[in-house]
Residue frames as qw, qx, qy, qz and C-alpha x, y, z in Angstrom:
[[0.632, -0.164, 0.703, -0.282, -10.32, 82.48, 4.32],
 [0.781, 0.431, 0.173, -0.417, -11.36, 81.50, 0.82],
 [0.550, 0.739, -0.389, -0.012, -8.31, 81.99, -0.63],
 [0.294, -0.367, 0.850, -0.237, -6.48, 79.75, 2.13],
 [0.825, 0.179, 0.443, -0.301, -9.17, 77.16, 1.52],
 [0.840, 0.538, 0.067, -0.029, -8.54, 77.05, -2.30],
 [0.460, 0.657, -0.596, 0.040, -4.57, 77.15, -2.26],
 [0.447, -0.389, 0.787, -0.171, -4.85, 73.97, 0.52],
 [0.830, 0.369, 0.277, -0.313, -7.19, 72.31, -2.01],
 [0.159, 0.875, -0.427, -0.165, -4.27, 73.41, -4.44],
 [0.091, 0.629, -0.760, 0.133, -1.70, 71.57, -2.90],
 [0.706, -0.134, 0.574, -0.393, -3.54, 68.81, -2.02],
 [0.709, 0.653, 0.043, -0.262, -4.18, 68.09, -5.73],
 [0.394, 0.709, -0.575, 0.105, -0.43, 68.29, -6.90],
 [0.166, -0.479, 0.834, -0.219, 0.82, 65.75, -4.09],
 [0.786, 0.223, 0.500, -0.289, -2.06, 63.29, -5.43],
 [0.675, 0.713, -0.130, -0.141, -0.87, 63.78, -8.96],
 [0.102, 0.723, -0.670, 0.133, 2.67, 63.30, -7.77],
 [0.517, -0.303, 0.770, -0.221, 2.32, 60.49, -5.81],
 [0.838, 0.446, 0.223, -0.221, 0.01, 58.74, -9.08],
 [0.476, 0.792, -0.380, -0.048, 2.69, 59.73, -11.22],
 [0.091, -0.491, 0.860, -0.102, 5.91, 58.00, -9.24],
 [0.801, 0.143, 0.577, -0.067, 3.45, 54.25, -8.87],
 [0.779, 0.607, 0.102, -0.118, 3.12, 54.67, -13.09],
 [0.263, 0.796, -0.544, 0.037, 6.71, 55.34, -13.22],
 [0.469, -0.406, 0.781, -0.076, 8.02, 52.40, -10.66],
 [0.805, 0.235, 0.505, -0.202, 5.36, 49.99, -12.41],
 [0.778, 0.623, -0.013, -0.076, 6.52, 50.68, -16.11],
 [0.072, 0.700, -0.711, 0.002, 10.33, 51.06, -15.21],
 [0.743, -0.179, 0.485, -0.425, 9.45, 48.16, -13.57],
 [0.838, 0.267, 0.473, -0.051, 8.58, 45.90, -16.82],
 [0.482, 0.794, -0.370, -0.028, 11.24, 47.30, -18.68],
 [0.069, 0.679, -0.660, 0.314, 13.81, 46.42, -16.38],
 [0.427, -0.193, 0.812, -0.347, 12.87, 43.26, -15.03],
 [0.382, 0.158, -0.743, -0.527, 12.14, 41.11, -18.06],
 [0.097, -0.065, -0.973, 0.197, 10.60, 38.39, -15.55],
 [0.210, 0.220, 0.287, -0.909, 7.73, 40.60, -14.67],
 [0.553, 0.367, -0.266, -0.699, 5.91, 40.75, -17.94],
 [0.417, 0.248, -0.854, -0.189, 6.97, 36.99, -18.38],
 [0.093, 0.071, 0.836, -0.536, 5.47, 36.11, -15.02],
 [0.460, 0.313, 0.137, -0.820, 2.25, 37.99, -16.09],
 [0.428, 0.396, -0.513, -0.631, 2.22, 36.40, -19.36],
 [0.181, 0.094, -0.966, 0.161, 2.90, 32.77, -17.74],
 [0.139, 0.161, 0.777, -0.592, 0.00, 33.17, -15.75],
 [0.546, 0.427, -0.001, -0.721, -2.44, 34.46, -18.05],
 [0.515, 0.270, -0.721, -0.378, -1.35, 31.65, -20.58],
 [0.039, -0.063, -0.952, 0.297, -2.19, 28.94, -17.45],
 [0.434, 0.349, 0.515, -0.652, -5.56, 30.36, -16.81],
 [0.747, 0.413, 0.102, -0.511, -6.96, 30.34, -20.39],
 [0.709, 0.379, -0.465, -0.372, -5.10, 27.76, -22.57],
 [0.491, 0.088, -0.864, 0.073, -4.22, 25.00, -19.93],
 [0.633, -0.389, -0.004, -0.669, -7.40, 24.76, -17.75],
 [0.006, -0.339, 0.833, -0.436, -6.82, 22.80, -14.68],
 [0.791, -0.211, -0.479, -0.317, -8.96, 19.45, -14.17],
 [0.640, -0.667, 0.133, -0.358, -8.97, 17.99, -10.58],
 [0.966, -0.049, -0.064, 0.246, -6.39, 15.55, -11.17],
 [0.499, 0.441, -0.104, 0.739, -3.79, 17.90, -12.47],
 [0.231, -0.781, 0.189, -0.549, -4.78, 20.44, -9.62],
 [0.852, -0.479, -0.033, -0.208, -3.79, 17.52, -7.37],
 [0.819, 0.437, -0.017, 0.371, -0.81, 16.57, -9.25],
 [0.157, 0.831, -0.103, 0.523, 0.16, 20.32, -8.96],
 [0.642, -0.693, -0.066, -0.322, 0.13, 20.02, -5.16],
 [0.907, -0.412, 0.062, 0.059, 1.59, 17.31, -4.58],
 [0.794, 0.207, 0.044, 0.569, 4.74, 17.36, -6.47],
 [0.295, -0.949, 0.076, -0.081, 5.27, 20.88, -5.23],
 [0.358, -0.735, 0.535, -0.213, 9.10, 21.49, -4.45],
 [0.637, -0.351, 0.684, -0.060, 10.03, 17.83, -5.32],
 [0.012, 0.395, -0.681, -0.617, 10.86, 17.63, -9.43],
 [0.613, 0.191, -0.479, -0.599, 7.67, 16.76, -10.43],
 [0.358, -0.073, -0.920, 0.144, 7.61, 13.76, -8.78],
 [0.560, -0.291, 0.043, -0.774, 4.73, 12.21, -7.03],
 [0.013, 0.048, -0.966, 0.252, 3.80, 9.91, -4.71],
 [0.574, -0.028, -0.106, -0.811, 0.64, 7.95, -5.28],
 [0.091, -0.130, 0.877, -0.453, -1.92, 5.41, -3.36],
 [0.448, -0.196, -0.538, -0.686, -5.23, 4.04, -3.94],
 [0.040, 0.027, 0.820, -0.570, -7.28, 3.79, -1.19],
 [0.408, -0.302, -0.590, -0.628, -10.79, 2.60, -1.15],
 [0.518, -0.572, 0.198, -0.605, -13.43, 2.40, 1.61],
 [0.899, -0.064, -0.399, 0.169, -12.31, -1.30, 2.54],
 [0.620, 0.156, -0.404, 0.655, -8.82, 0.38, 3.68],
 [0.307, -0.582, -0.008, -0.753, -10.89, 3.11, 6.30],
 [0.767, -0.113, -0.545, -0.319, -12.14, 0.84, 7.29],
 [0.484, -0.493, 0.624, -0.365, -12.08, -0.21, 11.21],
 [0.763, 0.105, -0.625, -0.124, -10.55, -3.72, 11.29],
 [0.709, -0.573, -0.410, 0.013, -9.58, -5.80, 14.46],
 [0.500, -0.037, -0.152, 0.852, -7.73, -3.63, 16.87],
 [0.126, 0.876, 0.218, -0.411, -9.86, -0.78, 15.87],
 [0.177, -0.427, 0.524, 0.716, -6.65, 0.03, 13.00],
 [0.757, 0.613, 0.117, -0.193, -7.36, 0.72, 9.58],
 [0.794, 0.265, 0.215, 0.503, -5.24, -0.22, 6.61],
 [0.363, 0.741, 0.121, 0.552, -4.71, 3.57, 5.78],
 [0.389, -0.847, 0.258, -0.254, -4.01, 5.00, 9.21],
 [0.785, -0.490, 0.283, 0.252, -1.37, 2.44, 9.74],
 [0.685, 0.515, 0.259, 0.445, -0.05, 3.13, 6.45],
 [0.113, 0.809, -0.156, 0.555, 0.36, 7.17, 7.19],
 [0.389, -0.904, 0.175, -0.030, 1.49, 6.06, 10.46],
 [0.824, 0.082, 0.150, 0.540, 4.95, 3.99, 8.92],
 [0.220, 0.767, 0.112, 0.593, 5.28, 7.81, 7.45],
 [0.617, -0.715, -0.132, -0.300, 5.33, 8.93, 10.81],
 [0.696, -0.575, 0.392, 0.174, 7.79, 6.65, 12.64],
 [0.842, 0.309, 0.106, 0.429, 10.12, 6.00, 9.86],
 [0.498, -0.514, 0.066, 0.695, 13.23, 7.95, 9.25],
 [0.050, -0.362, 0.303, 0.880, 13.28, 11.00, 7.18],
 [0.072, 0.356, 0.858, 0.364, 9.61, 9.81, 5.72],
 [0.059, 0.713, 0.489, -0.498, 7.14, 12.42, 7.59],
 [0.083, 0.569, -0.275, -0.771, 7.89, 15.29, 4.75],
 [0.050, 0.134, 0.858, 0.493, 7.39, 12.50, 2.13],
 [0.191, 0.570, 0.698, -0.390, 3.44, 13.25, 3.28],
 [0.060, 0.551, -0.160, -0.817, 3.81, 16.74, 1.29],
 [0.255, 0.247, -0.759, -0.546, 4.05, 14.65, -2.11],
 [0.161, 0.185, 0.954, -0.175, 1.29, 12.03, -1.46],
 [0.650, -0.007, -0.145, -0.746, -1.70, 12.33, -3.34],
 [0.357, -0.012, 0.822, -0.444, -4.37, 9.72, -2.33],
 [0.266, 0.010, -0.500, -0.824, -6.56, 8.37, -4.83],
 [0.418, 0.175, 0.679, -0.577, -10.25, 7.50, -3.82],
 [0.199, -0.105, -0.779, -0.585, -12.09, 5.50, -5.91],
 [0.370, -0.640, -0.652, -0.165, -15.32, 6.39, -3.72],
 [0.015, 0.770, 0.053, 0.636, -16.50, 8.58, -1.27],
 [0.850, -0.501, -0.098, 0.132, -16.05, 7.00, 2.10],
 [0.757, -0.158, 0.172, 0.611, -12.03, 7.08, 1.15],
 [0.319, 0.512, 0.205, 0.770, -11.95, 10.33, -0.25],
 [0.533, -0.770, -0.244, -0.251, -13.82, 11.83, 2.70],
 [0.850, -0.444, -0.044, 0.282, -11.17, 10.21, 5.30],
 [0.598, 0.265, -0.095, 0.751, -8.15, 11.46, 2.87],
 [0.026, 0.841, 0.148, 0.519, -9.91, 14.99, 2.96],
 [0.500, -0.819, -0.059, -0.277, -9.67, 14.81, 6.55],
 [0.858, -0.299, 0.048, 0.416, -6.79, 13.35, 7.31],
 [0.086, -0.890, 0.176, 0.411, -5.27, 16.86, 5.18],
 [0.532, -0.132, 0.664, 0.509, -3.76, 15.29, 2.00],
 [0.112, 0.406, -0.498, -0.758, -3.60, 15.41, -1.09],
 [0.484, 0.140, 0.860, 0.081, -6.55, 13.81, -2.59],
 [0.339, 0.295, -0.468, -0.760, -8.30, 12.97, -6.24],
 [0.639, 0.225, 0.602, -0.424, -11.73, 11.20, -6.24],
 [0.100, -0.132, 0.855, 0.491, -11.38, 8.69, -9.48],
 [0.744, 0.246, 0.156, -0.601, -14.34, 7.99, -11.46],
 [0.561, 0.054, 0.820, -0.097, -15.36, 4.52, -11.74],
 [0.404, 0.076, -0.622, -0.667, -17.84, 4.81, -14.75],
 [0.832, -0.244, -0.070, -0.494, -20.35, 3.53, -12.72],
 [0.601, 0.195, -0.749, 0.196, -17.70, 0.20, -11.51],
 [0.738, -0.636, 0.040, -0.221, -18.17, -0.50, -7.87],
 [0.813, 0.262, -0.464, 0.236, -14.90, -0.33, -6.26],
 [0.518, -0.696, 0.123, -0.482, -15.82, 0.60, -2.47],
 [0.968, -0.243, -0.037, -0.050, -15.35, -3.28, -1.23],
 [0.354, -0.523, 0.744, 0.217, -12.19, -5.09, -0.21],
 [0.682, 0.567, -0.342, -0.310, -11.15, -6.74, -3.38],
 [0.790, -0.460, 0.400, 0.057, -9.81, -10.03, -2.37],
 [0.096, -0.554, 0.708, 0.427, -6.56, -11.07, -4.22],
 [0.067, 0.148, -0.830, -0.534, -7.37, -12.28, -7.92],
 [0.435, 0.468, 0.725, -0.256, -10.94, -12.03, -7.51],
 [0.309, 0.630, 0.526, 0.481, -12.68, -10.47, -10.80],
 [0.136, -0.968, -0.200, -0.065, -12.96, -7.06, -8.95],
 [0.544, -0.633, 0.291, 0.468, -9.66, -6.98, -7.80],
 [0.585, 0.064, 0.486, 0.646, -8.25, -7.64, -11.24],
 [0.124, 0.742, 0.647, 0.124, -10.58, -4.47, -12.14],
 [0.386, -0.902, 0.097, 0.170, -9.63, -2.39, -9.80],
 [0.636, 0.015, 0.403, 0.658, -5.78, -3.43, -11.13],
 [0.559, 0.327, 0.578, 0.497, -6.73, -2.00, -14.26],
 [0.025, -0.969, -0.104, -0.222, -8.40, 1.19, -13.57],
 [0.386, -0.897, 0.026, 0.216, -5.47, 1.96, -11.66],
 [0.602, -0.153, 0.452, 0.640, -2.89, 1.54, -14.38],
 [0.207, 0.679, 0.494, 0.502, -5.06, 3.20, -16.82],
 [0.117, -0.990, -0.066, -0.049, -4.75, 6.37, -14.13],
 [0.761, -0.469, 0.279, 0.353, -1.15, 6.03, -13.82],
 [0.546, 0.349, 0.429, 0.630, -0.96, 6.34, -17.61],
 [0.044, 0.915, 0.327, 0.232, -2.68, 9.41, -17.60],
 [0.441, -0.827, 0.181, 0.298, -0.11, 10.84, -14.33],
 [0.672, -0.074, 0.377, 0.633, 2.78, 9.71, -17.10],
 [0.449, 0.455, 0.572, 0.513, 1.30, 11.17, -19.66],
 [0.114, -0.981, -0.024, -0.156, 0.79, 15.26, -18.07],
 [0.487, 0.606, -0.419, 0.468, 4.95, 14.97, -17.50],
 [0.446, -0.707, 0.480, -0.267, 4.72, 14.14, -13.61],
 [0.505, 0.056, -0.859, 0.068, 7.08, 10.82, -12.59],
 [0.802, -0.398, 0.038, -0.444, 5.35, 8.76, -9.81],
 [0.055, -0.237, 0.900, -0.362, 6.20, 6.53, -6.77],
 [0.741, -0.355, -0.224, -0.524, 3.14, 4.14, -6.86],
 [0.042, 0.269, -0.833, 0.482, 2.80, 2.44, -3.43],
 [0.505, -0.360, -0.721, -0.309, 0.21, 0.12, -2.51],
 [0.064, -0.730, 0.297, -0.613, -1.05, 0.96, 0.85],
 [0.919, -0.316, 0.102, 0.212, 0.18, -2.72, 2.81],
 [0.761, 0.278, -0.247, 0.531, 3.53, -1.06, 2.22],
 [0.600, -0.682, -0.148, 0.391, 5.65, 0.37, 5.28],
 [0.490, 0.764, -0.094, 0.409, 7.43, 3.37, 4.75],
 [0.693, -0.666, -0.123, 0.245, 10.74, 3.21, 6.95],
 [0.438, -0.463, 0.182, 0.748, 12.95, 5.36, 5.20],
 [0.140, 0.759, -0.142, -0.620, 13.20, 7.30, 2.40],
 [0.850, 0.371, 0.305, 0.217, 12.97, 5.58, -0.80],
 [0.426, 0.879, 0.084, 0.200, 14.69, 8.24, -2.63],
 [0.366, -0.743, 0.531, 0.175, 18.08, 7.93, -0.65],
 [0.679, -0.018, 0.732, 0.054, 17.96, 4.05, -2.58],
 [0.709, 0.584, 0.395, 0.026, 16.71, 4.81, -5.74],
 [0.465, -0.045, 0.371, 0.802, 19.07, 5.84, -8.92],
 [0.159, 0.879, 0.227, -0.387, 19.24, 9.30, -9.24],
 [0.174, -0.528, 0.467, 0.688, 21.02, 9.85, -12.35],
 [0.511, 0.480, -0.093, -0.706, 18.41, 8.85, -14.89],
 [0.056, 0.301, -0.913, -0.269, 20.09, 5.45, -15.91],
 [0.139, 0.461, 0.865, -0.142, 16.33, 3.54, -14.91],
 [0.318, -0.222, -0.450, -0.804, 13.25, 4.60, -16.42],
 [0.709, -0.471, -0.412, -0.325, 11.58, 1.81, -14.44],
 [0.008, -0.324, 0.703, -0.633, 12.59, 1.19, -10.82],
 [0.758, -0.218, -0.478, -0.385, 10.49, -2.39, -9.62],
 [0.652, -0.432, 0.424, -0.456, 9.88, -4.14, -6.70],
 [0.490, 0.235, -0.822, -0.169, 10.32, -7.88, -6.36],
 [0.886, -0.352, -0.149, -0.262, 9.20, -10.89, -4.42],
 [0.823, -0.488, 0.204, 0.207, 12.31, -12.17, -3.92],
 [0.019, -0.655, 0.706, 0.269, 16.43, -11.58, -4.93],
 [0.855, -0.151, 0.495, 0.047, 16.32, -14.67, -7.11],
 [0.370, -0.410, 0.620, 0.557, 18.42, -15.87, -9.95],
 [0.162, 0.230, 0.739, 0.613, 17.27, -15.37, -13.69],
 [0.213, -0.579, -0.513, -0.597, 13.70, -13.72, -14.65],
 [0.069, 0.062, -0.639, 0.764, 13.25, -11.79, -11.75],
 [0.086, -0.723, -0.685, -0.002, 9.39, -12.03, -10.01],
 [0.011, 0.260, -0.054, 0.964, 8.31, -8.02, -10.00],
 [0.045, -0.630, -0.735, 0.245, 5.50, -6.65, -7.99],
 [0.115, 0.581, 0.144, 0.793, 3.92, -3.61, -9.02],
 [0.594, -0.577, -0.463, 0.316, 3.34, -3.18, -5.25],
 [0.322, -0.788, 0.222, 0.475, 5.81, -0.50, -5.00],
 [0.598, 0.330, 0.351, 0.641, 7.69, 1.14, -8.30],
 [0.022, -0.750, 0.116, 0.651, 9.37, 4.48, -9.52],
 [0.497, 0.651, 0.456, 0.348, 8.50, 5.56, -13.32],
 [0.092, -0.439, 0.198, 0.872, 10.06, 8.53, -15.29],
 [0.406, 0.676, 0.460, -0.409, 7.97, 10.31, -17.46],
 [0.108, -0.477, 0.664, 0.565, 9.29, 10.19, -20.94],
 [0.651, 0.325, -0.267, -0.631, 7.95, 9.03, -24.25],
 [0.427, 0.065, -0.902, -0.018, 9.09, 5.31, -23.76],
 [0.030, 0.057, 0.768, -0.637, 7.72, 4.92, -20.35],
 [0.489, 0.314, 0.305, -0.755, 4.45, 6.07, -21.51],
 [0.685, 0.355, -0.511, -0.380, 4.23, 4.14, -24.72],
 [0.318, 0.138, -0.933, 0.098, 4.79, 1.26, -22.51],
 [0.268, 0.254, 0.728, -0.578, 2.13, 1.81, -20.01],
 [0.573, 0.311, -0.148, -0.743, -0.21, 2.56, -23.02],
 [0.448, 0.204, -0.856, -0.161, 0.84, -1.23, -24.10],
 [0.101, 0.096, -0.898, 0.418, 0.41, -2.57, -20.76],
 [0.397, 0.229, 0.506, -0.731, -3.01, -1.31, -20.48],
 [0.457, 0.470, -0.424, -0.625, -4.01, -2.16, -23.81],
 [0.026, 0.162, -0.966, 0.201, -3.01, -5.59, -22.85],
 [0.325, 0.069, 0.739, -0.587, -5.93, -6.26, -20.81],
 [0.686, 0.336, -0.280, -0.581, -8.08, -6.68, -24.00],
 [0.775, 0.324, -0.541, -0.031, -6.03, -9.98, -24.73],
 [0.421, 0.276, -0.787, 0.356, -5.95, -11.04, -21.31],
 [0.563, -0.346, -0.201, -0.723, -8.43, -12.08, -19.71],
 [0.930, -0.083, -0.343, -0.104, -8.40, -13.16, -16.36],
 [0.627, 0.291, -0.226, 0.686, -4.57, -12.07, -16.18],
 [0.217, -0.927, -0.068, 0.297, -3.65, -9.19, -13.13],
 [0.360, 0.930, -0.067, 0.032, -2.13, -6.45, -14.54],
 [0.613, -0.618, 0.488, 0.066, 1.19, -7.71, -12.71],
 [0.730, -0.098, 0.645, 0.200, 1.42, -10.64, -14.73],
 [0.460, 0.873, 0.150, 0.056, 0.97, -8.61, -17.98],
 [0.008, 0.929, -0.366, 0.044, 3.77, -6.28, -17.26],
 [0.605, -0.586, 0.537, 0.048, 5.89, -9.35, -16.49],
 [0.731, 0.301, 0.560, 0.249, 5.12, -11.07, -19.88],
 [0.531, 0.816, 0.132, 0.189, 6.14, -7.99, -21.58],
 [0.463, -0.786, 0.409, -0.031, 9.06, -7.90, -19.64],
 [0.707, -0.086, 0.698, 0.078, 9.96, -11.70, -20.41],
 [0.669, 0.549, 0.500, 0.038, 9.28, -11.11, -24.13],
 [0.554, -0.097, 0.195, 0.803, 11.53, -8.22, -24.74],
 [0.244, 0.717, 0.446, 0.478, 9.19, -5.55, -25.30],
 [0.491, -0.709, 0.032, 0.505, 11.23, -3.58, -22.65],
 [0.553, -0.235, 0.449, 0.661, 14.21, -3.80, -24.56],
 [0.326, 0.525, 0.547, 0.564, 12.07, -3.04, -28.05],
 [0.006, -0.983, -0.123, -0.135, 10.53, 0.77, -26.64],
 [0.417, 0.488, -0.251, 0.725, 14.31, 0.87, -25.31],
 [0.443, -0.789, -0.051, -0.423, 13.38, 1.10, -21.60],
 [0.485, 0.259, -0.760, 0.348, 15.64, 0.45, -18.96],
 [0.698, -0.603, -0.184, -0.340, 14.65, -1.14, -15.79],
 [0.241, 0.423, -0.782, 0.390, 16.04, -1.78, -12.58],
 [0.645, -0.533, -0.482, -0.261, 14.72, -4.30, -9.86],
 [0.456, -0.692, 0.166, -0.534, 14.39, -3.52, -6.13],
 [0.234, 0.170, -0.907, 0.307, 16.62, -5.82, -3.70],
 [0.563, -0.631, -0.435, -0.310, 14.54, -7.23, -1.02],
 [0.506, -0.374, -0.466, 0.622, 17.21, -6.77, 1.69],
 [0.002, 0.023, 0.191, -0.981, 16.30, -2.47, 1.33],
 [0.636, -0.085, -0.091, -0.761, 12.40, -3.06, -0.38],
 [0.024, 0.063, 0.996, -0.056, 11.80, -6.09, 1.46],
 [0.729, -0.093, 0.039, -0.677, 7.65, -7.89, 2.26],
 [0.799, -0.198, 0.443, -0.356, 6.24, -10.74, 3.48],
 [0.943, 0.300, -0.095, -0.112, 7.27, -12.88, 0.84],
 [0.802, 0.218, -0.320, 0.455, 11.02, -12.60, 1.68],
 [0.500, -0.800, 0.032, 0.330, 12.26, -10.44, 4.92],
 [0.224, 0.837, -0.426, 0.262, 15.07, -7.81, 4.57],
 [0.802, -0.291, -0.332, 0.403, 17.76, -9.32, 7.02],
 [0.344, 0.110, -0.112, 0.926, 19.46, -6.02, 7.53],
 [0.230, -0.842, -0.404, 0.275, 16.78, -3.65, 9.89],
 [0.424, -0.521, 0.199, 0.714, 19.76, -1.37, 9.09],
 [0.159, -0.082, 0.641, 0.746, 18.73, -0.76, 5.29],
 [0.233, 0.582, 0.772, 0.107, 15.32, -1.75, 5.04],
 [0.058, -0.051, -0.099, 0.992, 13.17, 1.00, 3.28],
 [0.702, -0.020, -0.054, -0.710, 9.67, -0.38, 2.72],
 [0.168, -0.222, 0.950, -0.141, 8.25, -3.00, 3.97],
 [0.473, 0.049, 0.036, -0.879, 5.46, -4.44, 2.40],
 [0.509, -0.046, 0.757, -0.408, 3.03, -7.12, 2.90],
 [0.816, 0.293, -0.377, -0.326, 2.25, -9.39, -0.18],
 [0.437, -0.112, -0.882, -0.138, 2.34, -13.15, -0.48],
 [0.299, 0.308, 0.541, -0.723, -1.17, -11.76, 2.14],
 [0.106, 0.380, 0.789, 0.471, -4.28, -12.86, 0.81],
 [0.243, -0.725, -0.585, -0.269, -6.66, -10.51, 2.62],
 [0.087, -0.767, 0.060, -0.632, -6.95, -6.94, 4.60],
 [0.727, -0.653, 0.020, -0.212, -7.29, -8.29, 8.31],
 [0.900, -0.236, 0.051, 0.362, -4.62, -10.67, 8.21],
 [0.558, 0.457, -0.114, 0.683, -2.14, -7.78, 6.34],
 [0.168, -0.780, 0.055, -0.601, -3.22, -5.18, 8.82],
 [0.829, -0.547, -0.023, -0.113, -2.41, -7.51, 11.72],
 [0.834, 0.220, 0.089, 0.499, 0.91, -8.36, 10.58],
 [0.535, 0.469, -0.082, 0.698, 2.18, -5.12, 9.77],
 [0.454, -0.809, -0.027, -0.372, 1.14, -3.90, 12.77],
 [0.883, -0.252, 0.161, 0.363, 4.02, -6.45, 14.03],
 [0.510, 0.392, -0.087, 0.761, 6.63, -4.51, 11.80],
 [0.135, 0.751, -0.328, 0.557, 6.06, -1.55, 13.53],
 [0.659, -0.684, 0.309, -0.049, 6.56, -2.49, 16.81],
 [0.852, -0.177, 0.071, 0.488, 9.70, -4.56, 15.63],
 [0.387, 0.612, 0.015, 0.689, 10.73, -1.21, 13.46],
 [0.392, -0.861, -0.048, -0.320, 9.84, 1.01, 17.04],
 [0.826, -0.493, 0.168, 0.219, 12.00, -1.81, 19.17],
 [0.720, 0.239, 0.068, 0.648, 15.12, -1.29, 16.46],
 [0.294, 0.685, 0.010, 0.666, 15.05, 2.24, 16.62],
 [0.489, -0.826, 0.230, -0.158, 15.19, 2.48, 20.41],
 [0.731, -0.506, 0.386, 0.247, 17.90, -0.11, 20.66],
 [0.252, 0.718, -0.544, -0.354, 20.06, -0.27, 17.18],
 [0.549, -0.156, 0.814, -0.106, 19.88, -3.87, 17.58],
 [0.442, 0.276, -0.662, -0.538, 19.34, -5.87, 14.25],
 [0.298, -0.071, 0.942, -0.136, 17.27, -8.92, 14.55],
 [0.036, 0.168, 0.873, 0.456, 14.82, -10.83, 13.28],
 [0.387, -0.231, 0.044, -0.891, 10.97, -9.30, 12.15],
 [0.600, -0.028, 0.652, -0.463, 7.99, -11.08, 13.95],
 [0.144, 0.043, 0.918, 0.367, 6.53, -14.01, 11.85],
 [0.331, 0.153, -0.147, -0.919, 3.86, -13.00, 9.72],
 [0.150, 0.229, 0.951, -0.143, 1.51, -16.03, 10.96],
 [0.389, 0.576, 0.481, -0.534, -2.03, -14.16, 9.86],
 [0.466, 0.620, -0.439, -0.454, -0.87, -13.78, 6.33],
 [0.076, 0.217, -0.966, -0.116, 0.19, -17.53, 6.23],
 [0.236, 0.395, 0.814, -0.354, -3.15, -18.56, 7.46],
 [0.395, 0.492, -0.017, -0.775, -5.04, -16.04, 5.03],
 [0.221, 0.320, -0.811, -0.436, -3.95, -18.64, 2.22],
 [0.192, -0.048, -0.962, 0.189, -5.99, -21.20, 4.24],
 [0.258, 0.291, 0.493, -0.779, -8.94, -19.04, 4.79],
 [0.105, 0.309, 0.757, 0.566, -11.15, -20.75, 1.82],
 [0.069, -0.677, -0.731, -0.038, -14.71, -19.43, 3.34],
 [0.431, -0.446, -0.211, 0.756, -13.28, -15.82, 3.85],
 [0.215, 0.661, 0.624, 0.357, -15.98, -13.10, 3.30],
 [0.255, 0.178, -0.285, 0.907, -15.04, -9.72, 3.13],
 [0.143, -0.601, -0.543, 0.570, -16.94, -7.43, 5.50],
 [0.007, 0.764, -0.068, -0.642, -16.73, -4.20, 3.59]]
């Protein structure tokens, strides 16, 4: 019985030794033969200890996932959360344009959210996005920032000055204010062969010096592109007073495009149209967004009108005209107008 015992023990041994052996054998054939292996290993070790991942870049990562680096990005503060009349916030009508537009719901994937507080970082969290809680330096930029007050022009600035930074880790960016409808794919519209560095918005198709809005714009990441946003921000020293808009437009107008050797292209309004000029073509339009708007209620009322006219086109194919944007005309007229939030 003993001797049965100790030759099952035996044999037990040798098929343990065998079975060790063949793993050590698969694993090293393994990293001979499959050069990627070891390289994969190596890749991964070299990410963990010599390029340490800060919360932006882990956001970055995320978003641009699966979509060349590229990133959509949005600043949303607790103003836009924010229950206005209707019960609608700015940001929930924003992701819902994403929503009912046409080939835009996937665009969500790429969206990081930036929160320059916690109210609006909270909301992203929940709402499942991508988000990256900015630090102020102690700045208060919670409120609604009324167009060209001193905070607003602040707020501007901090958000170019993160924008540089996204240039400057090698991701390109869609920035999109969030009064801008998304009804199609931008990225059917925009030039994909590299010929634009910049890719601007406008107020209107007009003739000579074009008006830009930084409302909506596509940036490649490249050594001009960044050496221009370093300028632009740099700016703000010697310009007091000035939104960051009108900066970028005077170095436009001055030729300091032309000097880093950038090339730019502007946005029609009949595909990026906004309040300041309508698209005329429902058929084309891909963002619609609400500037010459002086304040949050009156923009959130308004584009609430696009979608339903964008809802009524896509059930009937019918082209016609969008609703008048009467609460944004009145906003101009709203001298005593105190934000809430």
């Amino acid at each position: 019985m003993s001797l049965c015992t100790h030759s099952s023990g035996n044999i037990v041994l040798a098929v343990a030794l065998l079975f060790a052996g063949a793993i050590y054998i698969f694993f090293s054939s393994r990293s001979v033969s499959d050069p990627t292996f070891v390289f994969q290993n190596n890749v991964d070790t070299l990410r963990r200890t010599e390029y340490p991942v800060d919360d932006l870049e882990a956001a970055l990562d995320s978003a641009a996932t699966g979509n060349n680096r590229t990133v959509i990005i949005a600043m949303v503060n607790k103003a836009y959360v924010a229950e206005v009349g209707g019960g609608r916030t700015m940001f929930d009508l924003f992701l819902e344009s994403f929503w009912e537009g046409e080939g835009t719901v996937l665009l969500l994937n790429h969206l990081m959210v930036v929160a320059p507080d916690q109210t609006a970082y909270d909301r992203c969290r929940f709402k499942r996005l991508h988000c990256y809680k900015m630090d102020t330096d102690g700045v208060d930029l919670e409120g609604e920032k009324v167009f060209m007050s001193k905070d607003f022009i602040e707020m501007m600035w901090r958000r170019t000055r993160l924008l540089l930074d996204v240039l400057s880790r090698g991701y390109n960016l869609i920035f999109t204010d969030t009064d801008v409808m998304w009804l199609r794919s931008p990225f059917l519209r925009l030039s994909n062969n590299e010929s634009f560095d910049m890719q601007i918005s406008v107020d209107s198709n007009s003739v000579g010096k074009p008006f830009i809005n930084t409302g909506f714009y596509h940036v490649r990441s490249n050594n001009k592109t960044i050496s221009l946003f370093q300028k632009w921000y740099d700016m703000r020293l010697d310009s007091p007073g000035m939104k960051e808009q009108d900066v970028l437009k005077k170095l436009l107008d001055t030729g300091f495009f032309e000097e880093l050797g950038v090339t730019v292209g502007f946005l029609n309004t009949t595909e990026f149209s906004g309040f300041c000029q309508d698209s005329s073509d429902m058929g084309v339009v891909t963002t619609v967004h609400a500037n010459c708007c002086r304040h949050i209620p009156a923009k959130v009322s308004d584009l609430t009108l696009v979608l339903s006219d964008w809802k009524r086109y896509k059930a009937s194919r019918v082209n016609s005209k969008w609703s008048p944007h009467d609460e944004c005309l009145r906003s101009w007229h709203d001298a005593h107008y105190i934000p809430k939030f």
